[in-house]
C-alpha positions in Angstrom: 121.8 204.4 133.0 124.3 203.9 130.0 124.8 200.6 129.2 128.0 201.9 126.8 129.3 202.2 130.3 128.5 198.4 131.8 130.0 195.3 131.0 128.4 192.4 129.2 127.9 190.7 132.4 126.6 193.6 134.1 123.9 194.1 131.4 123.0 190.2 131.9 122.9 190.8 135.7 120.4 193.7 135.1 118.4 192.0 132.9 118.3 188.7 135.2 117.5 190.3 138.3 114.1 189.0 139.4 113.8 186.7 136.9 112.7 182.9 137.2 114.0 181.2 133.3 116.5 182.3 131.2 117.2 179.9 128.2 119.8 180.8 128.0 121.8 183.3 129.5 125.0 182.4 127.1 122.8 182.9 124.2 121.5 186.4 125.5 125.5 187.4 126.3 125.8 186.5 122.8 122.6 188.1 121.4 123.8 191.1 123.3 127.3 191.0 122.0 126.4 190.8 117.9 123.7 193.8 118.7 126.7 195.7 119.6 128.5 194.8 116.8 125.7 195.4 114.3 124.7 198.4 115.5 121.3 196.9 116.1 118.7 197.3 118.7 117.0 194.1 120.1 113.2 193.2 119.4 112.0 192.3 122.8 108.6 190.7 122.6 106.2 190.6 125.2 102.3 189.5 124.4 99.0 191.0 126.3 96.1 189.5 125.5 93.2 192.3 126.6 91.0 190.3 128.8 90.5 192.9 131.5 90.6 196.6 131.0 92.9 197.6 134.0 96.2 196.6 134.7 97.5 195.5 138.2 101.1 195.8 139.9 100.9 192.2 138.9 101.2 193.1 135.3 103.8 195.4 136.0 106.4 192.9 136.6 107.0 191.8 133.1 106.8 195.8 132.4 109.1 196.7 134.0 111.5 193.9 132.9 110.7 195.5 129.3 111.7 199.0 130.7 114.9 197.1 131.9 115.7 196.5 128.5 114.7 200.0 126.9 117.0 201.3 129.6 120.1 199.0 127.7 118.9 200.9 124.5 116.8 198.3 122.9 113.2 198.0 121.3 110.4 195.9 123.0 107.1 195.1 121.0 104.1 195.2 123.0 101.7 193.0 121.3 98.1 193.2 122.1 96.5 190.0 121.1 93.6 190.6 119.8 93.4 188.0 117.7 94.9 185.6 120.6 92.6 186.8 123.1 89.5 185.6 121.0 90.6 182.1 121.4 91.9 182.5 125.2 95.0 181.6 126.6 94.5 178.3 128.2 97.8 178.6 130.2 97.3 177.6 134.1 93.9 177.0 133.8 91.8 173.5 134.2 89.1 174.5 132.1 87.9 176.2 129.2 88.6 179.8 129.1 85.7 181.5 127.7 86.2 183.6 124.4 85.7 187.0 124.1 84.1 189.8 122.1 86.4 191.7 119.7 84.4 194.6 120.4 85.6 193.8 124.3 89.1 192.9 122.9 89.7 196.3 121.2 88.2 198.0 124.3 90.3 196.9 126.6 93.1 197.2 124.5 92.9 201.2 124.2 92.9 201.4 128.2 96.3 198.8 128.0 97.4 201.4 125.7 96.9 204.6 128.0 98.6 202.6 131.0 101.5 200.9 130.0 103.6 204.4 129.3 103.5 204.9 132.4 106.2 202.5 132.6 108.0 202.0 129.0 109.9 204.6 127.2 107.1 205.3 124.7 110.5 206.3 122.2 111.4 202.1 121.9 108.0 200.7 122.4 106.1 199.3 119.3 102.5 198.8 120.1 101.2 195.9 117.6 98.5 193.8 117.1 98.4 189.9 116.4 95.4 190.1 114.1 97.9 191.5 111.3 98.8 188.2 110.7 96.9 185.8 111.9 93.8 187.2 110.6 95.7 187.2 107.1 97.2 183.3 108.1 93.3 181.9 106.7 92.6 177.9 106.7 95.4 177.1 104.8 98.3 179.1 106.7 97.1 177.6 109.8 97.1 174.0 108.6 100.4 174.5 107.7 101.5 176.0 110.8 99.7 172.9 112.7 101.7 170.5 110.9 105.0 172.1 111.9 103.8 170.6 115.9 103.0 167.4 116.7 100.1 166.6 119.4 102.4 164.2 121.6 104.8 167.4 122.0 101.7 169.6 122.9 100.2 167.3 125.3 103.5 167.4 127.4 102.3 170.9 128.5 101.3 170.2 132.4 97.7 172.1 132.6 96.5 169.9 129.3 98.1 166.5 130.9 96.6 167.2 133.7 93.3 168.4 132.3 94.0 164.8 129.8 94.0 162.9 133.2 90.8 164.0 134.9 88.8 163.8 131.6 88.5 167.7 131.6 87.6 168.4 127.9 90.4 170.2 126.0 89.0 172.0 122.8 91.1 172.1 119.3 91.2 176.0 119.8 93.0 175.9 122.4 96.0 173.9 121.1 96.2 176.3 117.9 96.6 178.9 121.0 100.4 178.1 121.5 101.2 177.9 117.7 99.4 181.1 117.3 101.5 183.0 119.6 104.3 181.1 118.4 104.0 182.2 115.3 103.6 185.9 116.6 107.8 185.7 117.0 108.3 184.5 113.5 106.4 187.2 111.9 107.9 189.8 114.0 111.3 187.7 113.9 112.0 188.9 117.7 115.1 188.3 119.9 113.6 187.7 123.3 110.5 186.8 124.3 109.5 187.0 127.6 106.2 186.7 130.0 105.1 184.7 133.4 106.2 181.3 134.6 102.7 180.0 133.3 104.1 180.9 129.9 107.0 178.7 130.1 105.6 176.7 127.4 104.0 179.1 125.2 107.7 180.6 124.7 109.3 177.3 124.0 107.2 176.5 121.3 108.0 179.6 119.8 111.6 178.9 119.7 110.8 175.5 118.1 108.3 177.4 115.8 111.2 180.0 114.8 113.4 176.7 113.7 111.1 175.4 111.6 111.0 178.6 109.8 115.0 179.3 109.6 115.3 181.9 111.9 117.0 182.2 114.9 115.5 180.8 118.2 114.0 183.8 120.4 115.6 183.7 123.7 113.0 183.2 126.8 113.0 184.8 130.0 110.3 184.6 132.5 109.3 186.2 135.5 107.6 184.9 138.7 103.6 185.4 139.0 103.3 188.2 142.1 101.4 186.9 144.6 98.2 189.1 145.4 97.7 190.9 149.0 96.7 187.8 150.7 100.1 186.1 149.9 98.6 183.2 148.5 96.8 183.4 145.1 98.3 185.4 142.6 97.4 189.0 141.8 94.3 189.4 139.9 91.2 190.9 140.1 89.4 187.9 140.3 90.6 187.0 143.3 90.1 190.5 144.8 93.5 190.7 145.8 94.7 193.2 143.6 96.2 196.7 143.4 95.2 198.8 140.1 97.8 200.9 139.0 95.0 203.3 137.9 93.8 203.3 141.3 93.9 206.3 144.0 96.8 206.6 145.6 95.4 206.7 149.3 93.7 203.2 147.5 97.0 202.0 146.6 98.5 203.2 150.1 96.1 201.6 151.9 96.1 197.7 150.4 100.0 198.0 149.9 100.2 198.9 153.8 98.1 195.2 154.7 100.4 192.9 152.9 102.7 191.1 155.9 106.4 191.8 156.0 107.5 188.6 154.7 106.0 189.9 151.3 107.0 192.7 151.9 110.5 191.9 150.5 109.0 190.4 147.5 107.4 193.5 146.3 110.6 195.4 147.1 112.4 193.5 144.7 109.8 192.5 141.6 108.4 196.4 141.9 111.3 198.5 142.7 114.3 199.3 141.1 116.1 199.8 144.5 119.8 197.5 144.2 119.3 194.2 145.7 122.4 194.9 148.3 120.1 198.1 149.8 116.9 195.7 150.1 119.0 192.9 151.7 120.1 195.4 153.8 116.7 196.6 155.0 115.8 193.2 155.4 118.8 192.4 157.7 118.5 195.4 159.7 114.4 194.5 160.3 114.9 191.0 161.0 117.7 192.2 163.5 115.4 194.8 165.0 117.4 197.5 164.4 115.0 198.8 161.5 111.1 199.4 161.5 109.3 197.0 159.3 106.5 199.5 159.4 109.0 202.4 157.8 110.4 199.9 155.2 106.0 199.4 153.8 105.7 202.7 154.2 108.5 203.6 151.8 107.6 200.3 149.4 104.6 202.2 149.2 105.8 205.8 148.1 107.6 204.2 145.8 105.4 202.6 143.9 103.1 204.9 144.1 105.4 207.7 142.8 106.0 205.4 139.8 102.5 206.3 138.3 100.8 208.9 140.3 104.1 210.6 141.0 105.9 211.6 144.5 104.3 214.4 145.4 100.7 212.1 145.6 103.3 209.5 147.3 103.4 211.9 150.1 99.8 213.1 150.3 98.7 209.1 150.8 101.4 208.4 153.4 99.9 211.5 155.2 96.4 210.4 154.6 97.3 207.1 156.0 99.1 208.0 159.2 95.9 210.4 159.6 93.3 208.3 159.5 94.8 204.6 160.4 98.1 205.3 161.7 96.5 208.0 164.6 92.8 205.7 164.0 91.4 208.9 163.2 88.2 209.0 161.4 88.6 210.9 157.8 87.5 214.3 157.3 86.3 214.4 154.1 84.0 210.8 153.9 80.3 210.8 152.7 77.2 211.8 154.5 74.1 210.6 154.4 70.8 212.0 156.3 68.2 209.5 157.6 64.7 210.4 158.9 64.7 210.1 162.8 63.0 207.5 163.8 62.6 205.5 161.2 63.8 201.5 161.5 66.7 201.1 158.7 67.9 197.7 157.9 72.2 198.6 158.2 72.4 196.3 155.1 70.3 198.1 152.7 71.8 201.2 154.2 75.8 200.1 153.3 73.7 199.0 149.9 72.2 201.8 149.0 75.3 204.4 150.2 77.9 202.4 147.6 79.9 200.7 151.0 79.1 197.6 149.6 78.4 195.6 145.7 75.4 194.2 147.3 73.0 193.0 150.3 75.1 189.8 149.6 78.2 191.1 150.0 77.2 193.0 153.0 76.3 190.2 155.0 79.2 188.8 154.3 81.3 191.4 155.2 79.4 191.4 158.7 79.9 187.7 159.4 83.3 188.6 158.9 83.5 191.4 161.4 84.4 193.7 159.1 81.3 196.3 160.0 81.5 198.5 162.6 79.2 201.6 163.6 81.4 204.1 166.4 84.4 201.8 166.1 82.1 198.6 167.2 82.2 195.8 165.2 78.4 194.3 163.9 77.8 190.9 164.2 74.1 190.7 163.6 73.0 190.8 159.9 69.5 192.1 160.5 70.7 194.8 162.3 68.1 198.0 162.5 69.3 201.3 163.2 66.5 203.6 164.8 68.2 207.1 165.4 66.9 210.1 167.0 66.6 213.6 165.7 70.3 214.8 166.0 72.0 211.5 166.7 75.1 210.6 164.1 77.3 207.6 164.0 80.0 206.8 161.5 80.1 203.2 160.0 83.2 201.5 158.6 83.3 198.5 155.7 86.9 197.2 155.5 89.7 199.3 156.1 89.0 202.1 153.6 85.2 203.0 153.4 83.5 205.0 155.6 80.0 206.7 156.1 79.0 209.4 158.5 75.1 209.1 159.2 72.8 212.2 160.6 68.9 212.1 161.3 67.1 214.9 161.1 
């Protein structure tokens, strides 16, 4: 892409493609414009604070809209929190996050640091860390700060009204957490700042932040919160909905390949960089029944799988999948385990002790919910005992993705 070849307008479309907030587009055209001018790259900001040490396609979102500006030539900051992260973001949340370790902090943060090039152009990212300042800010510095926002304007933020409403405590830290990161755009004195809908606010107070020191107000621009594999809550690994983009990819194949074909289209456009005219077209052609729903995952799949395990182990997953779920063929190469013959086994300490499942917990659970099966036969009883013969064999399944092939001897 050379953007010395596109048009203001076509550089704004770019950037505003999949996008939710932009305040405001005539101040980014502008922003753009004086760049060009000056001869000046763009400081894109974007904050992470390191509160889990694996990123999800989730993540990838706002990522990618950073690689959409490093592909228009310009510089984004990728700014670990570490000092943000020990007080805890309390954006969309109705309670108290709690605080974390730096030791935890500066873990995670090295992993953040290994996966995000797989994405930005390591040649215009800046990897920098909050605690530079803020640790430096002391008593003082943040008193001053404090005084620069008043609590009325704070208490305008929805998850702290609402939190204000049901007499749901709301701790002093966590109102210094927006001037913080606030004050993470004066100090790096950034153009744009840019993160998830649930950091609407956040942003806006940095512009008013950046004001109140004399510099100009960041431009914000926020992207929609991708909705996890059930199509309901959003990604994260807390909900178990999730798809790492460290994960295998006949892990990734396999959970992309259950989300439903509505969301499909979603994923297309906030994790591809296919033209919006092509998807539309897909979309058309499926809903029309002239094209395979089924072919359209399967490619949404390769693609984002060759963006960080490359195309090559793209293909190798599609094969794997059409082998073993496609065909219902049972894998070649899952674990064995040897039993004594005739030996009563409970089937739950079995999945337990083989890895199939966390725990006896989750094993029962995963039996009430008919996701067991021995031979292709779903389990339903929890206290199952398996008894085999010298000889016998039987393959058990947990979800869609583990298997176990059992032999007694």
């Amino acid at each position: 892409m050379n953007p010395d070849e596109m048009t203001l307008e076509e550089q704004l479309d770019y950037l505003e493609r999949g996008s939710v907030d932009l305040i405001t587009r005539d101040d980014l055209k502008e922003r753009l414009a004086e760049a060009k001018k000056e001869g000046r790259r763009l400081k894109v900001k974007v904050g992470f604070d390191p509160t889990a040490p694996d990123l999800h396609l989730g993540h990838t979102v706002i990522l990618r809209k950073m690689r959409h500006f490093q592909d228009l030539g310009h510089d984004v900051v990728f700014l670990i929190g570490d000092f943000t992260g020990m007080i805890g973001d309390p954006s969309g949340r109705n309670k108290l996050r709690p605080p974390m370790s730096r030791e935890e902090l500066e873990a995670n943060a090295e992993t953040y640091k290994e996966q995000v090039f797989k994405i930005l152009d390591p040649e215009r990212t800046i990897v920098d860390f909050n605690s530079r300042w803020l640790g430096e800010l002391g008593a003082e510095g943040f008193i001053k700060l404090a005084a620069r926002y008043t609590v009325a304007r704070m208490l305008e933020r929805d998850d702290f009204e609402n939190r204000y409403k049901s007499n749901v405590p709301i701790f002093m830290h966590e109102i210094l957490y927006p001037l913080a990161q606030a004050y993470d755009s004066v100090a790096l004195e950034c153009d744009v700042e840019m993160g998830g809908t649930d950091q609407k606010f956040n942003l806006l107070v940095g512009r008013d932040i950046m004001r109140e020191y004399d510099l100009k107000p960041q431009i914000v621009l926020t992207v929609p919160l991708l909705e996890g594999l059930d199509g309901l809550e959003k990604m994260s690994k807390s909900y178990g909905n999730y798809v790492g983009i460290n994960e295998a990819p006949g892990e990734m194949f396999g959970k992309l390949m259950s989300i439903s074909d509505e969301m499909m289209w979603r994923y297309y456009e906030l994790l591809t960089d296919l033209a919006m005219d092509e998807i539309e077209g897909m979309r058309r052609e499926a809903a029309m029944g002239e094209f395979n729903p089924m072919q359209a995952k399967i490619r949404l799949a390769k693609l984002i799988i060759g963006d960080y395990h490359g195309a090559a182990a793209a293909k190798e997953a599609e094969e794997a999948f059409s082998s073993t779920f496609s065909k219902r063929q049972v894998p070649d190469d899952i674990p064995e385990t040897a039993i004594k013959a005739g030996v009563e086994l409970w089937l739950i300490q079995l999945l337990s002790d083989n890895g199939l499942v966390a725990s006896k917990g989750e094993g029962r659970r995963l039996v009430r919910q008919g996701a067991v099966s021995i031979d292709g036969d779903k389990v339903s009883d929890e206290e199952l005992r398996l008894i085999l013969k010298a000889g016998d064999e039987l393959v058990i399944k947990v979800g869609k993705r583990r298997w176990l092939k059992v032999t007694a001897g």
